[in-house]
N, C-alpha and C positions, 0 to 999 in steps of 0.2 A: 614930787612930780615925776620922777624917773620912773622908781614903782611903778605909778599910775601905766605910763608911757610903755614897760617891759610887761605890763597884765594885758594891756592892751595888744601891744607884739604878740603874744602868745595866744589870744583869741583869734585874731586875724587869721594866723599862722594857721590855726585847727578848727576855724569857722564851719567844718562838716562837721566835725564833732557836737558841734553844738546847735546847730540847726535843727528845730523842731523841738525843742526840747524846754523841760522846764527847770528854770534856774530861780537862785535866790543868792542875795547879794548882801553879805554881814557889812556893818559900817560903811553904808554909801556913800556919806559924806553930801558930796555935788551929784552923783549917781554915775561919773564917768563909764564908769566898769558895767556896770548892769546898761545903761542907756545904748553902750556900745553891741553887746549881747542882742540885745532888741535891733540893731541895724542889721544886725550879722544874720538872723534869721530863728533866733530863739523865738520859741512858741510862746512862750510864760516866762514874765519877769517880776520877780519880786523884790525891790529895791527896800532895804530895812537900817533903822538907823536908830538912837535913842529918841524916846517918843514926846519931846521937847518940840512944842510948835512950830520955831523959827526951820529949824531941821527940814522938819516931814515939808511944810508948806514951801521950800526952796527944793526939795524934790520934787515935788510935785508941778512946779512952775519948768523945772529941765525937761519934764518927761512931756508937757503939754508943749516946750518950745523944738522940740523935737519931734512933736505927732506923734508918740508911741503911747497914746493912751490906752487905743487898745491891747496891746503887750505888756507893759509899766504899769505894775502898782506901787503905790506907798504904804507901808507898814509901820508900826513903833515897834521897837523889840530893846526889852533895858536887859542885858545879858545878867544881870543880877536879880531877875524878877525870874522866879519857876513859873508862876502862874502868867506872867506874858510869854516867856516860852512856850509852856505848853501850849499855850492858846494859837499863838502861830504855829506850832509844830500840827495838833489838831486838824489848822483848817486844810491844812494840805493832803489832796488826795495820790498826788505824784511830784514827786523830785528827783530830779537826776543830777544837779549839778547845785553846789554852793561856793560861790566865789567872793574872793576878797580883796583888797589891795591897801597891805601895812597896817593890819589887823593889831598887828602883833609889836605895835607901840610901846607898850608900859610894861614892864611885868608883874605890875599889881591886877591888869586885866587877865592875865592868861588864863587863872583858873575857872573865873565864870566864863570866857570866853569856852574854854575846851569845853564845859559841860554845857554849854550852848551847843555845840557841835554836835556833841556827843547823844543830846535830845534827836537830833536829825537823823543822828546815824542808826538808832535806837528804831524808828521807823519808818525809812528808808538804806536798809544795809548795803544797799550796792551804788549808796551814794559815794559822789568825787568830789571833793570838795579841793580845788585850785586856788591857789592863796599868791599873790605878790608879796614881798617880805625886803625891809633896807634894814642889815645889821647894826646895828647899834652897840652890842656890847656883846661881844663871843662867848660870854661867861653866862649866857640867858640858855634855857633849854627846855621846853616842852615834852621834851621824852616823856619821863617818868611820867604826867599828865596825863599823855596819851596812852601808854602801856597800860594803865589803870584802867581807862574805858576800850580796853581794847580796840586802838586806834593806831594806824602806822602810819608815821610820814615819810616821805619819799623825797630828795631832791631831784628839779628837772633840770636845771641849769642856775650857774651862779656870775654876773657880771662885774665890774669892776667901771662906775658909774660917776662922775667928778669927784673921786676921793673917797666914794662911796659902794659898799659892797651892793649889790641889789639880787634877791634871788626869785627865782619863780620855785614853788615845791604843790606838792600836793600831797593828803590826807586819804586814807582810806580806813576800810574796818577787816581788821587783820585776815580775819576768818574768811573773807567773802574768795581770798586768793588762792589759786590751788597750781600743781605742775603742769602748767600748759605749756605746750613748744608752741612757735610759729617756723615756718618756714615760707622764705621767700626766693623764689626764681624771675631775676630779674633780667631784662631785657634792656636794646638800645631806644625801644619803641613800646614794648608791651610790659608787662611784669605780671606775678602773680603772688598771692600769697595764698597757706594754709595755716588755721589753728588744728594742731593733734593733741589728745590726750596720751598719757602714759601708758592706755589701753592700745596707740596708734589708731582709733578714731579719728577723720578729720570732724570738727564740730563749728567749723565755719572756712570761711574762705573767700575770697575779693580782687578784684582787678586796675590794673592802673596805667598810666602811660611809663616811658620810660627811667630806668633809676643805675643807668652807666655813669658812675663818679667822673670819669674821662671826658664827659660830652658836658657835662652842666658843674662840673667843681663838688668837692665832696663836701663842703659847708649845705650846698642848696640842697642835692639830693640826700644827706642824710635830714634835716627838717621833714624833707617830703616823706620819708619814709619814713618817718614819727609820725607823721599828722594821718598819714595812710593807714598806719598800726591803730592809732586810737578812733579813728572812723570804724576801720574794719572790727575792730573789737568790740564797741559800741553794740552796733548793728550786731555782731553774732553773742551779744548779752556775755563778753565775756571779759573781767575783769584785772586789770593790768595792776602791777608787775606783772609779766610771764616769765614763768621759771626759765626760758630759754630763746634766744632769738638767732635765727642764722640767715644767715644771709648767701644766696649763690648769682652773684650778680654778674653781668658779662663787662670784658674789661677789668676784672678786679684780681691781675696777673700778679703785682708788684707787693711784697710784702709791707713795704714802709707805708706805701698811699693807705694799704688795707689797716695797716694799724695806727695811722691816723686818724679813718671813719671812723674805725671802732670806740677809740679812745671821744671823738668829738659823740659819736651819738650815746655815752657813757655821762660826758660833760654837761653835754646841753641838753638831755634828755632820759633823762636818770629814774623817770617814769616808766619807761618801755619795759624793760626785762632785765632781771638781776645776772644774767651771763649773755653773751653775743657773739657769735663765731662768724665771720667773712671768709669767704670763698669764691672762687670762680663759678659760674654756673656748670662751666663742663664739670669740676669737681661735684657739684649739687647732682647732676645726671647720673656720673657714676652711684653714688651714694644712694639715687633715687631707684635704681637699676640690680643694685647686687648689694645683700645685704652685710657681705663681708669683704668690702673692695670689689677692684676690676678694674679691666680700663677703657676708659671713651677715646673713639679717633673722630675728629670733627674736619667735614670737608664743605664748606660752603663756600662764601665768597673768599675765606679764609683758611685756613687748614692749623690743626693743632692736635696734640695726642696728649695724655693725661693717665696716671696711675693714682688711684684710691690704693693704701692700707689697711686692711682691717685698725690697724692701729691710730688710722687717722693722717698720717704721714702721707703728700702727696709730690712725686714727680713727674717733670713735664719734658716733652720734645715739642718745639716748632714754637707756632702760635707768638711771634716776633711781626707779623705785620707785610705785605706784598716788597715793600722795600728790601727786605732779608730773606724772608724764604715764601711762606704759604704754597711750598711743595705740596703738587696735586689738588689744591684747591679750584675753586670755579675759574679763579683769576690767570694762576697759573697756566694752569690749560687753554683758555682765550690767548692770552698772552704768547701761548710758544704756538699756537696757531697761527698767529698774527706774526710774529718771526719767521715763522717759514717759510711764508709766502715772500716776503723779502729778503732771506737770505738766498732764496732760489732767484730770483730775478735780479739779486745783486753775480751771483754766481760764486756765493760762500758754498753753497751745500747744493748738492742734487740730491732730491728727494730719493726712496725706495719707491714710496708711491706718489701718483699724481693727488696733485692740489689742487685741483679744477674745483672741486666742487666746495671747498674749505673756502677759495677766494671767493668761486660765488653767491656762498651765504656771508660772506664778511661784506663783501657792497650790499646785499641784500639790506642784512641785517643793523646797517650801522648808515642807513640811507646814503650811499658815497656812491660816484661814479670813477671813482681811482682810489689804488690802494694808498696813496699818498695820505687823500682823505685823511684818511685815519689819524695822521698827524692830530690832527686838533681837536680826536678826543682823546687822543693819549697825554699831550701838555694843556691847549690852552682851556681844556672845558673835561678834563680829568675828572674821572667818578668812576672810583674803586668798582663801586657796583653794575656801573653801566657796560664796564669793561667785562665782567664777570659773566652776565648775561647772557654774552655769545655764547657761554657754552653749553646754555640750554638750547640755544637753535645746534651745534655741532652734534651731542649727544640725539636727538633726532634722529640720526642718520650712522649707526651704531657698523653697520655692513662697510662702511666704505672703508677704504683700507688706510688711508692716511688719519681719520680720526679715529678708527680704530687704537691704530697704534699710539696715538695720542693717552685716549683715555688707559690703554695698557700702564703704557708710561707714568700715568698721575697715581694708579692702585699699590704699582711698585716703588714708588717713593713713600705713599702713606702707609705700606706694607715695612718700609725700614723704619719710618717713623715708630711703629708696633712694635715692633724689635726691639726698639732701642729701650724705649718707654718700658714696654714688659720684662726686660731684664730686672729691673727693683722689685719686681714680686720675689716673694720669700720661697720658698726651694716647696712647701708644703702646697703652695697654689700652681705651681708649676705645669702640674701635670694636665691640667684642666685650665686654660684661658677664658674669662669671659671678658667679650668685648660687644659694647654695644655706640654701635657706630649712628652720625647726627649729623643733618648737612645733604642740600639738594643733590650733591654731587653723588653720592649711594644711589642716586632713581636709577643710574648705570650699572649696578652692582654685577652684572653676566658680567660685561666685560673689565672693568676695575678688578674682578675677583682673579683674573689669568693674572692680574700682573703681582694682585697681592699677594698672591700662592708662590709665586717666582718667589718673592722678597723673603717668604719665612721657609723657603725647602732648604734645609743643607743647615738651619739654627736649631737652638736647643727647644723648642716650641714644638711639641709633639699633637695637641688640638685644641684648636679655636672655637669657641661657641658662640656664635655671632647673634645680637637681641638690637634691634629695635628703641627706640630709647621711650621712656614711659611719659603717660601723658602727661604726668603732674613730676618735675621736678623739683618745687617746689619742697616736698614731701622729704626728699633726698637733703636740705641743707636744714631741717627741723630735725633729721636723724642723727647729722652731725653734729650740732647744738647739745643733743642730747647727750651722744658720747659725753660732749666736756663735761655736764652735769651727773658725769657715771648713771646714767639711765637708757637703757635698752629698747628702746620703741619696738614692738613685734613690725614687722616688714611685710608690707601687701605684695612683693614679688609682683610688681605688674609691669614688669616687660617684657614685651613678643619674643620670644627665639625665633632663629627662621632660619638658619644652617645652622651646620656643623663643618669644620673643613679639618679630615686627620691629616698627615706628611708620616708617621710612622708609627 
């Protein structure tokens, strides 16, 4: 029953996958697995079982107690009969999927069991055949079975069930797999993925909501990003394992959480791709950006700076959170705006310039008629982002001398930030900086650029090549995936340049 219950988990789980599609169901039993298929949104269900009366006419009574007549057939199929096989293998003009749960009972069944399979696979090659599986005796093995019909099995995950091993795996035919990368640029809202070939082709590609392990736990968003993969692969007809999977997701700072995902979507989902590299998105950017390293400065609500290796090796400055620094960030800047104005009216500080118009887009902009106001969106009703925002009304107003010097001030902190970070480049990259800079706070980029120039004259940084960050980074953690797998994706270079800044 657990079987039953974890085949079931895992249809639920990837219900896109299997929507519209046609399936066939080895040993139905009751029909649980197939009937379930038919709720989930499969096109074609063919529920098949030994062609014994009591059997078929007990399927047939599930499939009518459930309405899925029009979905749900009943078939005989005796896996020791060629001439019933073929004749179900015959009538079918499409198959995509063949599922099971606890097929793999006896091991006097396995060998007509596999060339039952292996008839399907014979005339349908890019079938998936999903299988639920309760171990019974470690010492049982279909390999060699399968090696023979050129068939490979795969494990997805393996549970530990009342005392009982229970596994999900799946089946394919060896040949149909080839070096695919994916890469994926994940977001706290949005995400994207690409399939590349080895040629750097993209050959499909898909969208989704967000996949930051931070916000949703890395159990839930890794599932999602499994069940994402095998939708997204489906649809672009492209068949999994994939030689390589990466990931450049935002949030994904911490070594240990990152090699926790990796290891759970390895565990529970052993289907996806035979290697998986996790990274930060900023790292995906750089990687997406420059094909031999570089480094990203990110200034949004947030602020963070980031060195790629050609070698793959990456360090970071910042990017610890508003609490610790997000120097130069949107926040930042709001924030020492919003300081000003009260350390002048407390009589900590006299400004160089007047604040006149800094306060009056802060009541403006945060609907208050006192700067006190402000109290209670800074504690009782605090949002990182809403705080952050002012400094798209500030930045507006680029001439006035107190914001001005503001935004000065945020270019030259993220200008040390650069420093510090580009120090780890190797003496051969030296000479030539590329930095491709990400983050609403660059739309200022005139005047942020007086402060940055401050921060690197007088360093060993002789020129910056400043780029745009590309559309698809994405592209960027499929290249680094590759590395691991010693393959060299050619590089579409599709990032804007748009200065140059020398010092000597």
């Amino acid at each position: 029953m657990q079987n039953v219950l974890r085949s079931g988990n895992f249809l639920c789980a990837n219900e896109k996958v299997f929507r519209n599609s046609v399936c066939l169901e080895l040993g139905s039993g009751t029909g649980v697995v197939g009937l379930a298929l038919g709720k989930l949104g499969a096109r074609r269900v063919i529920l098949t079982d030994y062609p014994k009366e009591e059997i078929l006419t007990l399927l047939r009574e599930n499939v009518e107690k459930n309405h899925l007549e029009s979905k749900c057939e009943v078939r005989g199929l005796d896996w020791q009969s060629a001439e019933g096989i073929a004749a179900v293998v015959d009538s079918l003009v499409e198959l995509d999927f063949l599922i099971a749960s606890d097929v793999f009972y006896d091991v006097c069944t396995f060998h007509p069991l596999v060339t039952t399979i292996a008839a399907f696979f014979d005339k349908f090659p890019k079938l998936r055949f999903y299988f639920g599986y309760a171990e019974r005796d470690d010492n049982w093995s279909i390999e060699d079975l399968l090696a023979v019909n050129n068939l490979q099995a795969c494990l997805i995950h393996s549970r530990e069930d009342s005392g009982s091993t229970v596994q999900i795996g799946v089946i394919y035919r060896d040949r149909m797999t080839g070096s695919i990368f994916c890469g994926i640029e994940g977001g706290a809202t949005e995400s994207h993925l690409v399939f590349v070939n080895t040629a750097g082709q993209t050959i499909g590609n898909s969208s989704t909501g967000g996949t930051n392990y931070n916000l949703d736990g890395i159990e839930k968003t890794a599932n999602n990003v499994a069940a994402w993969i095998r939708d997204a692969a489906k649809k672009s007809d492209i068949q999994l394992p994939l030689k390589g999977l990466g990931l450049g997701l935002s949030g994904a700072e911490g070594a240990r959480d990152n090699a926790r995902f990796v290891e759970y979507l390895k565990t529970h989902h052993g289907d996806i791709a035979e290697h998986v590299f996790l990274t930060s998105d900023s790292v995906a950017t750089v990687a997406a950006a420059f094909e031999n390293g570089g480094v990203v400065l990110i200034s949004g609500t947030g602020s963070s700076c980031r060195v790629l290796l050609n070698d793959g090796r990456v360090f970071g400055v910042g990017g610890w959170g508003h609490v610790i620094g997000d120097g130069g960030s949107a926040f930042w800047i709001a924030i020492r705006a919003i300081r000003l104005i009260f350390d002048e009216d407390d009589g900590m500080e006299t400004p160089h310039e007047s604040t006149a118009l800094i306060r009056e887009l802060m009541l403006q902009h945060f609907k208050i008629e006192d700067k006190v106001d402000i109290l209670e969106h800074l504690y009782n009703k605090f949002q990182k982002s809403h705080i952050a925002s002012f400094t798209k009304v500030l930045a507006e107003h680029p001439k006035d001398p107190a914001i001005h010097r503001l935004l000065f001030d945020a270019g030259e902190i993220l200008g040390r930030q650069f420093v510090v970070a580009a120090s780890h480049l190797p003496s051969e990259s030296r000479g030539e900086v590329n930095l491709v800079v990400v983050g609403s706070v660059f739309k200022s980029w005139e005047v942020l650029k007086e402060g940055f120039a401050r921060a690197i004259q007088g360093s060993w940084i002789p020129r910056v090549h400043l780029y745009r960050p590309p559309k698809s980074k994405a592209f960027g953690a499929a290249a680094l995936v590759a590395i691991k797998c010693d393959v060299s994706l050619p590089h579409p270079k599709n990032a804007e340049h748009f200065e140059t800044l020398e010092f000597y």
